[in-house]
C-alpha positions in Angstrom: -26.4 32.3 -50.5 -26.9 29.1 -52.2 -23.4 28.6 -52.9 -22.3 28.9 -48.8 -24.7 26.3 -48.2 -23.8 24.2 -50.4 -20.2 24.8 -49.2 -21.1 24.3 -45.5 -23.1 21.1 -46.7 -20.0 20.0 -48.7 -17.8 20.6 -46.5 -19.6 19.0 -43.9 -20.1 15.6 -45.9 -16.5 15.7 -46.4 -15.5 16.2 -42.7 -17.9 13.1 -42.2 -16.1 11.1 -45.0 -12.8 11.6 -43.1 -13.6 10.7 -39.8 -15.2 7.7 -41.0 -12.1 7.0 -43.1 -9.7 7.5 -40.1 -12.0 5.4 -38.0 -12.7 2.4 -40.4 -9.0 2.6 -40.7 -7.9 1.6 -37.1 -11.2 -0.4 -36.6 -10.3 -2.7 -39.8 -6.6 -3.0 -38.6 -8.3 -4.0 -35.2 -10.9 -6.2 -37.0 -8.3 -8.1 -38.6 -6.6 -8.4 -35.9 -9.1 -9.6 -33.8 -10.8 -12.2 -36.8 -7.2 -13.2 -37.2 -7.5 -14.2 -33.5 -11.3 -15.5 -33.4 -9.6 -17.6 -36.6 -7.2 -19.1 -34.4 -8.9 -19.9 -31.5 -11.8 -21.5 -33.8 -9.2 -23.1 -35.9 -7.1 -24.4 -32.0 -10.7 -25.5 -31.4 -11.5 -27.4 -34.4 -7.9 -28.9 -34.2 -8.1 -30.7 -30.7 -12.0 -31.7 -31.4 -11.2 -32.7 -34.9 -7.7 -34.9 -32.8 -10.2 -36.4 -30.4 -12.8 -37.0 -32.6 -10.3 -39.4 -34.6 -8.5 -40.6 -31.6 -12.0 -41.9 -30.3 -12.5 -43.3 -33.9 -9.6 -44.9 -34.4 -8.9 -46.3 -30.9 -12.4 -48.3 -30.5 -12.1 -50.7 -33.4 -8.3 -51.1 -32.4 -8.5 -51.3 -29.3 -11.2 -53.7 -29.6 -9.2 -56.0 -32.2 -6.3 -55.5 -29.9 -8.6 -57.1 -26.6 -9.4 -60.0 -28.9 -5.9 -60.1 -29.9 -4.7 -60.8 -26.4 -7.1 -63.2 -25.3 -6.2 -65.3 -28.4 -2.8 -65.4 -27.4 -3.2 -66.0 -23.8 -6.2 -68.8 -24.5 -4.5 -72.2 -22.7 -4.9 -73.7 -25.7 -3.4 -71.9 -27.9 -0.4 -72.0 -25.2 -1.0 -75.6 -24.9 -0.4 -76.4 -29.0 2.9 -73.8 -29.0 4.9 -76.2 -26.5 3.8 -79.0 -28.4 3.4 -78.2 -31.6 3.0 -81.4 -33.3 0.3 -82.7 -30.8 -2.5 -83.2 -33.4 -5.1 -83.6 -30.9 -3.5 -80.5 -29.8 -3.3 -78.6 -32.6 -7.3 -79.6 -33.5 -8.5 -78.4 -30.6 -6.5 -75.0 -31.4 -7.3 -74.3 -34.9 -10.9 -75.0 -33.6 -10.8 -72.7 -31.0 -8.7 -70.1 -33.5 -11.8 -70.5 -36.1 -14.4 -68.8 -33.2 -11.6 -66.0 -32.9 -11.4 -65.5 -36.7 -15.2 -64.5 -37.0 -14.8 -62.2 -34.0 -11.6 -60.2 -35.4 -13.1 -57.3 -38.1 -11.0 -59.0 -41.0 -11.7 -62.6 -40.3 -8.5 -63.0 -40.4 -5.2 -64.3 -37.4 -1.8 -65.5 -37.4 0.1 -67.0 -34.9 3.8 -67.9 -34.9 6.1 -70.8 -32.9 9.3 -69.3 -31.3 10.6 -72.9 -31.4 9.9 -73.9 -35.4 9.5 -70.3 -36.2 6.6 -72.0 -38.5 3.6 -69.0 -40.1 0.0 -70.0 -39.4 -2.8 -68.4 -40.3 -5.9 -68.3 -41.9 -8.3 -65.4 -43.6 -11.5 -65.2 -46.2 -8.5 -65.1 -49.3 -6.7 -68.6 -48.6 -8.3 -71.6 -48.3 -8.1 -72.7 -44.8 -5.2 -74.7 -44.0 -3.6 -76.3 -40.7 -0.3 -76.4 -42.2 2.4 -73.8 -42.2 2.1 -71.1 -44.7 6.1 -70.6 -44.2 8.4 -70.2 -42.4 10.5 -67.4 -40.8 14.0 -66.8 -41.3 16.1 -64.4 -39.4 18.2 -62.9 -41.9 15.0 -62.2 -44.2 14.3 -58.4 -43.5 10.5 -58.6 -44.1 10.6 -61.3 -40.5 12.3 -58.9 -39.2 9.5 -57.6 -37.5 8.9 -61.4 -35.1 12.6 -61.4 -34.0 12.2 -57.8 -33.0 8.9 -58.3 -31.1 10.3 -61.4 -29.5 13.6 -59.9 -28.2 11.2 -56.4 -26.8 10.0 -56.7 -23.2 6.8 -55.6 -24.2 3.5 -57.8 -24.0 2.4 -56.5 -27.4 3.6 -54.1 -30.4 1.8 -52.5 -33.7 3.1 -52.2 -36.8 2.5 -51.5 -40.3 3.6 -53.7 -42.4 4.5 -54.6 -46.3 5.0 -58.5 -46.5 6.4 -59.5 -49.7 5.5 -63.0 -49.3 1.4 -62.7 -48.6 1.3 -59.4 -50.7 -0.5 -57.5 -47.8 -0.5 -54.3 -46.5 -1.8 -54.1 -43.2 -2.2 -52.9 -39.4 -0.4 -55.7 -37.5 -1.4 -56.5 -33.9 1.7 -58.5 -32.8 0.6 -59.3 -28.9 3.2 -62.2 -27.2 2.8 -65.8 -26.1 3.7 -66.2 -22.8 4.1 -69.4 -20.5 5.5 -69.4 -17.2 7.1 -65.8 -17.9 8.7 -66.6 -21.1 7.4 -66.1 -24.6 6.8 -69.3 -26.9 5.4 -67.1 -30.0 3.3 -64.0 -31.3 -0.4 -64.3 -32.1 -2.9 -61.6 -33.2 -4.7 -60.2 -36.1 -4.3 -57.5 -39.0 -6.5 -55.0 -40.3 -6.4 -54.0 -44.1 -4.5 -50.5 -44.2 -6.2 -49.3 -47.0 -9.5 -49.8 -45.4 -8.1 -48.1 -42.6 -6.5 -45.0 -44.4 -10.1 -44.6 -46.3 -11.9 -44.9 -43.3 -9.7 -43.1 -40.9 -7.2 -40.9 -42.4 -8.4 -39.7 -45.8 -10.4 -37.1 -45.8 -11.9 -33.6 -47.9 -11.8 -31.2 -45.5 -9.7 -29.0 -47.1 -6.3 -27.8 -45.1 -6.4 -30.8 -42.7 -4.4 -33.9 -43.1 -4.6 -36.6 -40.4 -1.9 -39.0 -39.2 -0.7 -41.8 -37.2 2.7 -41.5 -35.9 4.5 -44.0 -33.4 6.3 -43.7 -30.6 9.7 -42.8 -32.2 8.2 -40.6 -34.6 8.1 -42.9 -37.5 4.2 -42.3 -40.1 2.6 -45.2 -39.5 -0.8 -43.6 -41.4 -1.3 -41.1 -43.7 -3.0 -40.5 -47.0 -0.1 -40.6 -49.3 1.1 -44.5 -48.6 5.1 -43.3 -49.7 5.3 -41.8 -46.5 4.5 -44.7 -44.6 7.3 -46.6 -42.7 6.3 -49.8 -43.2 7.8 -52.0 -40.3 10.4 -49.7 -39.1 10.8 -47.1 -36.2 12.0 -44.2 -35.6 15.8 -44.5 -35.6 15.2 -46.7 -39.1 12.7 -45.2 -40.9 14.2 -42.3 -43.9 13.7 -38.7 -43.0 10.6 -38.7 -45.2 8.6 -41.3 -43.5 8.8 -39.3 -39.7 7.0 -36.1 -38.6 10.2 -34.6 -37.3 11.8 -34.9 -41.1 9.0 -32.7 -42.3 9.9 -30.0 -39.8 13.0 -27.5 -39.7 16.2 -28.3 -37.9 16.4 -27.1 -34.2 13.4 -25.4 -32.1 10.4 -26.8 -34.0 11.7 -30.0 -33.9 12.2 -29.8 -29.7 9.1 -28.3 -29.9 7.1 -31.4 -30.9 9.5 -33.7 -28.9 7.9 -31.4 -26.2 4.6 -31.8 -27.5 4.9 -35.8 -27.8 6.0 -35.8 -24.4 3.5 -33.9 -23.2 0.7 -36.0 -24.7 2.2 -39.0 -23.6 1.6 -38.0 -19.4 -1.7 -37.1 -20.5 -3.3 -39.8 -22.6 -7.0 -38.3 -24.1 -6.0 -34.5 -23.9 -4.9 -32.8 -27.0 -1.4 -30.9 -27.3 -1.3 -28.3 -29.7 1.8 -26.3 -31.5 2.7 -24.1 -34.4 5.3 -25.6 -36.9 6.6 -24.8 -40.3 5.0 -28.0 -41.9 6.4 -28.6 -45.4 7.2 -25.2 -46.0 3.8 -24.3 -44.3 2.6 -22.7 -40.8 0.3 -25.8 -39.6 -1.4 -25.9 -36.1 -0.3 -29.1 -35.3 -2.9 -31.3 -32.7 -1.4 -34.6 -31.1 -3.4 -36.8 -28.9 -1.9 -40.2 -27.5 -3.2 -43.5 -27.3 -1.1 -45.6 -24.3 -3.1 -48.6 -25.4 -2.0 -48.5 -29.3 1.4 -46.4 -28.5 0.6 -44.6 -31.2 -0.5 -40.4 -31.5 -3.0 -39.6 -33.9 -1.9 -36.1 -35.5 -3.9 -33.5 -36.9 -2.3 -30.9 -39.2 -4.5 -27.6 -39.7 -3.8 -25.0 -42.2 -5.3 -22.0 -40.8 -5.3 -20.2 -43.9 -7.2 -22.5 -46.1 -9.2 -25.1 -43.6 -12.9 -23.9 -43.3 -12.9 -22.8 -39.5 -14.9 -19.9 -40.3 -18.4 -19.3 -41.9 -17.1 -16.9 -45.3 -21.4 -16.6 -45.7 -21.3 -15.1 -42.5 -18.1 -12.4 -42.7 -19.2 -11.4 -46.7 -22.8 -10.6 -45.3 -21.5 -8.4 -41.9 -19.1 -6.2 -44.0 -22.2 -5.9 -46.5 -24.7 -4.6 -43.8 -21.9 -2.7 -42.9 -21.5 -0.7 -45.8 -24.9 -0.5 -46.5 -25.9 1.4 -42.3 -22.8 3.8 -42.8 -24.2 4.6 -46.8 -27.7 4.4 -44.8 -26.1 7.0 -42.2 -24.2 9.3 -44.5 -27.9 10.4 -46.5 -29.3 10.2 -42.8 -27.0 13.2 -41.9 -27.2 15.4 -44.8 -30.8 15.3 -44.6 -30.6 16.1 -41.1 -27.6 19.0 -41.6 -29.8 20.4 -44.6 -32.8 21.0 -41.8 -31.5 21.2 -38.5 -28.6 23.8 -39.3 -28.5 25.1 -42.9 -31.5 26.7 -43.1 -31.6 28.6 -39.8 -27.8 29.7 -41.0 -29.6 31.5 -44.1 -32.1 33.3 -41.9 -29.3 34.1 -39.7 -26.8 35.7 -41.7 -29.1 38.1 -43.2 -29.6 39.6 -40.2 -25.8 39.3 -39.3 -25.5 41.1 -42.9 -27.7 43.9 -42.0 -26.0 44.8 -38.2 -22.6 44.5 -39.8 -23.8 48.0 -41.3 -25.1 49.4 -38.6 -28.4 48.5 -38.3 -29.2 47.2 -34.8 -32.8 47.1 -35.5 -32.9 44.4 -37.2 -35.8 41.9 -37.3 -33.7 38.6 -36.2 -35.1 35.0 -36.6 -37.1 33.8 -33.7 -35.1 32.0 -31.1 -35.4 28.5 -30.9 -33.8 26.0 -27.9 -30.8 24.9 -29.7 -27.5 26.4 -29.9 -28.6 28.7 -32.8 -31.0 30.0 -31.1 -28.8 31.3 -28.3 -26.6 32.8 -31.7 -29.5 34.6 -32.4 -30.3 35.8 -28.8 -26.6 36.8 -28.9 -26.7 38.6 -31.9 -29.7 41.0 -30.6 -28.1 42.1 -26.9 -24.7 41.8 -28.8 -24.5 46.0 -29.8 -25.5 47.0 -26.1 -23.1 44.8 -24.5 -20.0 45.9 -26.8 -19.8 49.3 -25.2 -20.8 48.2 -21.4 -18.5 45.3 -21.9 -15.3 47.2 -22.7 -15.4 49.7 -20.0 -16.6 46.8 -17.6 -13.1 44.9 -19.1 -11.2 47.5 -18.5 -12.2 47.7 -14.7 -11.4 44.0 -14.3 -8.0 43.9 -15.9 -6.7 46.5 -13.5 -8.6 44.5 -10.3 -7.3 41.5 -11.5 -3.6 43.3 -11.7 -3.8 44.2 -8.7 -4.6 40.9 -7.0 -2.0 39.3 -8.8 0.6 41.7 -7.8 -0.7 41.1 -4.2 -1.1 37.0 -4.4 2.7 37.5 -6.0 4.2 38.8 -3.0 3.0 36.6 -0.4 3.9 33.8 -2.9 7.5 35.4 -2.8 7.1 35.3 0.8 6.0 32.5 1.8 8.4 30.7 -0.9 11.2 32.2 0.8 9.8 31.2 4.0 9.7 27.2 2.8 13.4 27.8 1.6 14.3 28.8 5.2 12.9 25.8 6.0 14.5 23.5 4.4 17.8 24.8 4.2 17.5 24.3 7.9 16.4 21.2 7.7 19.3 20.3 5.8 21.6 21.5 8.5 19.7 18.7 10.6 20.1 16.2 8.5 24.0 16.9 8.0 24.4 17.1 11.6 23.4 13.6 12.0 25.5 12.1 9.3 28.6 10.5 10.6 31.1 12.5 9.3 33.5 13.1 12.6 33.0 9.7 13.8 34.6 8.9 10.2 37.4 11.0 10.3 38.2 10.5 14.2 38.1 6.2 13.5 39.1 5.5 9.7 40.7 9.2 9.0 42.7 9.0 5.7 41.3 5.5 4.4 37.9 6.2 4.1 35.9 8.9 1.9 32.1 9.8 1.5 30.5 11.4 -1.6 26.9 12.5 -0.4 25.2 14.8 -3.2 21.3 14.5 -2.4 19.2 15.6 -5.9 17.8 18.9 -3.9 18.8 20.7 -1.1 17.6 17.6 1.0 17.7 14.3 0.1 16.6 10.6 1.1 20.3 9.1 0.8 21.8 9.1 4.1 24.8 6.6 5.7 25.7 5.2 9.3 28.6 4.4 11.3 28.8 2.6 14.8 31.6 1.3 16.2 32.1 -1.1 19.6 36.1 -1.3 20.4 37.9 -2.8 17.2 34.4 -3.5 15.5 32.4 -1.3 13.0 28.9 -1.5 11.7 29.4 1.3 8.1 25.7 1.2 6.2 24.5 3.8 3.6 20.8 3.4 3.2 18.3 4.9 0.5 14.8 5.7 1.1 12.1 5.9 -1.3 11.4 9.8 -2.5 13.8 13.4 -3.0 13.7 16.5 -1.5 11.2 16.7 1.4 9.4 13.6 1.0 12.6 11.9 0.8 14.6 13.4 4.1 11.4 12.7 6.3 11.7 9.5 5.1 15.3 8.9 6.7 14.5 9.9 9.7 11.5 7.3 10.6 14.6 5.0 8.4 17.2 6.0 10.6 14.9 5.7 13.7 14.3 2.1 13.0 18.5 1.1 12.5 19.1 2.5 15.9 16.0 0.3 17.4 17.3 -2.6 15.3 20.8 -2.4 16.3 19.8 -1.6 19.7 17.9 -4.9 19.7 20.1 -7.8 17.9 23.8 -6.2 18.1 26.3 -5.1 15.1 27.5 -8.6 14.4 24.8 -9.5 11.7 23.7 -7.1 9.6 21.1 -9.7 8.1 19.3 -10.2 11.1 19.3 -5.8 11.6 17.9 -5.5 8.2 15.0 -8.2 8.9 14.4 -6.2 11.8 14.8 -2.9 10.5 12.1 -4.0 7.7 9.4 -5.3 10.2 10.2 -2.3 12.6 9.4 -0.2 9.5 6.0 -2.5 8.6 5.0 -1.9 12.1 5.1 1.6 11.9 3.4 2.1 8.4 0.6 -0.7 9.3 -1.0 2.6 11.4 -0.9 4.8 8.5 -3.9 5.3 5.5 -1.3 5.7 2.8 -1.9 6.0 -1.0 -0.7 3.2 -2.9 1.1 5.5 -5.3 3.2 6.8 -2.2 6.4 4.6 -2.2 7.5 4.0 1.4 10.5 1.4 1.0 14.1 1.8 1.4 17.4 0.2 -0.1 20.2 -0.5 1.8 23.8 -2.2 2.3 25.4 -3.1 5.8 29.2 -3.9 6.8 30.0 -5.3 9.8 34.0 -5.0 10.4 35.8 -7.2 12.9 39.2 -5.6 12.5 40.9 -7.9 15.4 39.7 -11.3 13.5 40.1 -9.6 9.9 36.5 -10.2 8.6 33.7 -8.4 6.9 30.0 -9.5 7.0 27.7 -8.0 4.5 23.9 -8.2 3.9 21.9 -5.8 1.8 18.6 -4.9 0.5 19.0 -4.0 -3.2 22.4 -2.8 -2.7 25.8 -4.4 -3.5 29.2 -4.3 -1.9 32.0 -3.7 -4.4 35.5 -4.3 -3.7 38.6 -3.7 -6.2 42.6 -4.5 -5.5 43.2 -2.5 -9.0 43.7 -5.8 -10.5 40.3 -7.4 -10.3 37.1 -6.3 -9.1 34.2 -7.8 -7.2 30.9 -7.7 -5.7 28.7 -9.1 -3.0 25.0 -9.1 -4.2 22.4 -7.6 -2.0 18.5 -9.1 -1.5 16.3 -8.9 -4.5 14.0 -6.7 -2.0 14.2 -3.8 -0.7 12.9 -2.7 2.9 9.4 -2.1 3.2 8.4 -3.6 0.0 4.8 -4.9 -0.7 6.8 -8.5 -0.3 8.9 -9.4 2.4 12.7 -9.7 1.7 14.9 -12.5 3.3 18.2 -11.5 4.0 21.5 -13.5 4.6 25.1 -12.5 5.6 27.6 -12.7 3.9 31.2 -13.6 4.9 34.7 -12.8 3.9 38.1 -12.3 5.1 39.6 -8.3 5.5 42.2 -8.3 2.8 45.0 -5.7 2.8 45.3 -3.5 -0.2 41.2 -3.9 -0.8 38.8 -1.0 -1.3 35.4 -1.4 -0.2 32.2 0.7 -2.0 29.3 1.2 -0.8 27.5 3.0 -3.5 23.0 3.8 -4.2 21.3 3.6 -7.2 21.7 7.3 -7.7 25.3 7.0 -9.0 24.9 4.1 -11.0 21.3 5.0 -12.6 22.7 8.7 -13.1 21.7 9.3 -17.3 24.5 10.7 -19.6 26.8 10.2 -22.3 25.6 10.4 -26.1 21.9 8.6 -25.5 21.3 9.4 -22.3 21.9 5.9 -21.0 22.3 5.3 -17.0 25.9 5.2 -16.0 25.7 1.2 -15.0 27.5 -1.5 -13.0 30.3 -2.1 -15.8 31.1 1.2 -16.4 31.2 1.4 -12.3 33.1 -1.7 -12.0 35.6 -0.1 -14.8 36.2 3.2 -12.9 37.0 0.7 -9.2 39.6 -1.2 -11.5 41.4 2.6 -12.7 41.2 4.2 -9.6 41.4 1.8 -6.3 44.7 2.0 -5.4 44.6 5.8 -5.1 44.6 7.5 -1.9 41.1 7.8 -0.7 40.5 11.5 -1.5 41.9 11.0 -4.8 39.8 8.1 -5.5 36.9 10.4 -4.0 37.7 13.2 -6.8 38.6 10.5 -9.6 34.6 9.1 -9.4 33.2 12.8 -9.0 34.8 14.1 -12.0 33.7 10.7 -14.0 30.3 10.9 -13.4 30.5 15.0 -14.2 32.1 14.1 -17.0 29.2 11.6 -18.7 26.3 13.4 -16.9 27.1 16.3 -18.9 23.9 18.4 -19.9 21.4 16.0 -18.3 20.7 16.9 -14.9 20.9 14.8 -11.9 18.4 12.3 -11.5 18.6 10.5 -8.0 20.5 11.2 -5.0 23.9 10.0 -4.9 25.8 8.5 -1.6 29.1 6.8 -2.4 30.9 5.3 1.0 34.5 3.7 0.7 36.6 2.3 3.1 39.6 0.1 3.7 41.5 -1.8 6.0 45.6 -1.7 5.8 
């Protein structure tokens, strides 16, 4: 007795263990999944707040020295000085004005450079302070390089970094123009120390994040490690090394951040993010641009290693994890041991006892669980075997009976719904066009019409007015039943629509077919699951003037000489769709020797051959090539057998309506 409980309890604890194991399973697949995702959007997040954050830094104190810049170079004296540069009463009154502008600028520091002697001034807290020339520039010397370049840009100012052999300084150059009357007469502005900048700015300790400074072309104008830099040159200059773009694959992920620059660039102060394969790392990059500097500031975050997400936090939730399901686990066996394995003992004594006959036996008090209805069961169980099997017995041969009876009005009224719609098919026939066919195009025309059940939704139309023809196959939403009501309230609407506008533009009947049919199902509470629209393809012939106009709704018109093989498209929708379709004609000239199709989905969405593909347009457009200059009916026979052929075992899937026609 001990044993089966322990079994049951064992057995139990292991059912437990499993479905906790097969649901911890998908729920830490799903975990990951979703902290993979939380990790991303917190890492996004901390990417374009981290880009702002540094933007904001770096463009107040630049822009700042920039402003300062520019109203040194446009002060009237400084302008005045430049056209007359050896005016020393001029030139006093601007090297005092230029000493106020040095203690404003954050490195106490300015140059300015004549365009007409191409004479280096300037003054900082490491030179003693000098009026004279500290050289001058020479154009072939690359390290000037930079004031020809600035002087030949149309723009008012330019930034650059810059390694200048001569001063032995690295710096952040503000380069803003001297202008007078239109024309520039020299560059004026300040520097600021790049090492300062880099420590202040760019270097950082946040682990998996590297910040940079990148112009317009491209070219690393700040960064951490200074052999990157591309001191004083652009894009189209600067070595692979020393742009963002080199440090990115060939192809996509290089358009990619050409998109992302460009993208940042319409909107200065938002934050363009992108995934790139970042010196052999998946980086989120983060670019935000600054129109007043021209220059981005880029963040690059490695989401596996930056700290975008608390570890404290995720080691203490899987702990308290563990610890409620061990908590949950003793929780249950304690509960099982109670609640189930003890009333089980009691219970199987007495099962023991009436399993030998003994009916009288003393069963465990009833309680108002479900082993307390065992027990109840257990006591009426011997005087309801006997009652029960005679009572059985009575209802199988009731039950017989009733089924034999509900069988043979089932047989009936089956048969009745047969008669019904094998006459209904008759109907439909009779209103196909078949002798208006035969009496008007005779041999050079031939219709395959195969609807899916006895009755179908396919169905096709032929009108004619002296020497011109209106020929239309049309299929409506549904099979069977469903389907063949359907083409009547479709077939209903052509004759109101053609009624209305003519044969001559089958556009203009299909726009009105399609409202005609809107108007009519506005009135009707229909399911959304019901589909009430229709496909459908119209030709209108002018035999005397030797043209065909076509529109259609979902449907094509093929046409084949044997040698080549065309179609004209329908519209994208069909009739009665939950959007409106727009519908144009289509004209072309009647040539002799051409066979026309008209063909639904049916025949072309038909499944067969060795994986059960549909049969297709290619495979259709194969078949027109092989067979159209065959007399109709042979042509008629020749697409039959093919789509017998690759249907094979599968059955048929759609109704099928193929109309051809031609002109000689």
């Amino acid at each position: 007795m001990a044993i089966w409980g322990r079994g049951l309890r064992a057995k139990a604890l292991l059912a437990l263990m499993l479905a906790c194991l097969m649901a911890l399973l998908p729920a830490s697949l799903i975990g990951w999944q979703v902290l993979e995702s939380v990790r991303n959007y917190f890492g996004n997040a901390y990417a374009v707040n981290f880009t702002q954050l540094k933007r904001q830094s770096i463009m107040a104190p630049v822009a700042m020295e920039l402003a300062l810049s520019q109203r040194f170079a446009d002060s009237v004296l400084t302008r005045q000085w430049l056209l007359d540069e050896q005016n020393k009463e001029k030139k006093a009154l601007f090297f005092n004005e230029a000493e106020g502008y040095r203690k404003d600028f954050s490195d106490q520091a300015y140059f300015v450079v004549s365009d007409l002697s191409q004479n280096y001034y300037s003054n900082d807290n490491s030179n003693p302070y000098s009026e004279s020339p500290r050289y001058t520039l020479e154009k072939g010397n690359p390290t000037d390089a930079w004031f020809f370049s600035s002087m030949d840009s149309a723009d008012a100012y330019n930034i650059n970094v810059d390694l200048n052999s001569e001063l032995q300084t690295t710096r952040v150059w503000l380069n803003v123009s001297i202008r007078e009357n239109g024309h520039k007469i020299g560059i004026a502005g300040t520097g600021i120390d790049l090492s300062s900048f880099l420590e202040e700015y760019i270097a950082g300790n946040e682990a998996g994040v590297t910040t940079m400074i990148i112009n317009e072309t491209g070219a690393i104008q700040a960064h951490r490690d200074e052999q990157l830099i591309a001191f004083n040159q652009t894009g189209s200059t600067a070595s692979p090394d020393q742009t963002l773009a080199g440090h990115l694959p060939e192809g996509a992920p290089r358009a990619a951040l050409a998109a992302a620059m460009k993208q940042a660039q319409a909107h200065p102060g938002e934050v363009s993010t992108l995934l790139a394969d970042l010196d052999g790392k998946e980086q989120l990059l983060a670019l935000s641009y600054i129109p007043e500097l021209k220059w981005f500031v880029v963040t690059a975050v490695d989401l596996k290693s930056a700290q975008v997400l608390d570890k404290n936090w995720l080691n203490a939730a899987i702990l308290t994890l563990v610890v409620l399901i061990s908590i949950w686990l003793l929780f249950f066996l304690f509960a099982m041991e109670k609640l189930v394995l003890q009333p089980l003992r009691k219970l199987r004594f007495s099962a023991t006892a009436m399993a030998k006959g003994d009916f009288e036996v003393s069963l465990p008090p009833p309680g108002g669980d479900e082993l307390g209805d065992l027990s109840r069961a257990f006591g009426i169980m011997a005087e309801q075997v006997r009652s029960n099997t005679e009572e059985l017995e009575n209802k199988v041969q009731a039950r017989t009976q009733a089924l034999e009876s509900a069988n043979q009005d089932m047989r009936r009224a089956h048969q009745k719904i047969n008669d019904s719609i094998d006459y209904a098919s008759l109907i439909q026939r009779a209103i196909l066009p078949d002798q208006q066919l035969r009496q008007l195009l005779g041999p050079h025309h031939f219709v395959l019409w195969r609807p899916r059940d006895v009755v179908g939704g396919d169905f096709y139309i032929f009108r004619v007015e002296g020497e011109r023809y209106l020929v239309g196959v049309i299929d409506c939403a549904g099979h069977g039943v469903p389907g063949a009501l359907m083409t009547m309230l479709a077939r209903s609407a052509l004759d109101h629509a053609m009624n209305q506008v003519g044969i001559a533009s089958p556009a203009s009947i299909l726009s009105h077919t399609d409202n005609t049919i809107r108007g009519m199902l506005q009135q009707c509470d229909l399911p959304r699951a019901i589909a009430t629209n229709m496909d459908a393809g119209l030709a209108y012939v002018d035999r005397e003037n030797r043209i065909l106009r076509y529109a259609g709704a979902k449907i094509g018109l093929y046409w084949s000489d044997g040698q080549e093989v065309g179609e004209i498209k329908g519209g994208r929708r069909a009739i009665g769709d939950r959007r409106q379709g727009v519908y144009v004609d289509t004209e072309i000239r009647l040539r002799p020797g051409v066979t026309y199709y008209l063909v639904t989905d049916g025949f072309l969405d038909q499944a067969g051959g060795d994986r059960g593909y549909g049969f297709g347009n290619s495979r259709f457009a194969q078949l027109l090539l092989q067979h159209a200059r065959l007399p109709m009916e042979q042509q008629a026979s020749k697409l039959d057998q093919a789509l017998e052929a690759y249907r094979g075992n599968y059955p048929q899937r759609d109704d099928i309506t193929i109309l051809s026609f031609r002109f000689e």
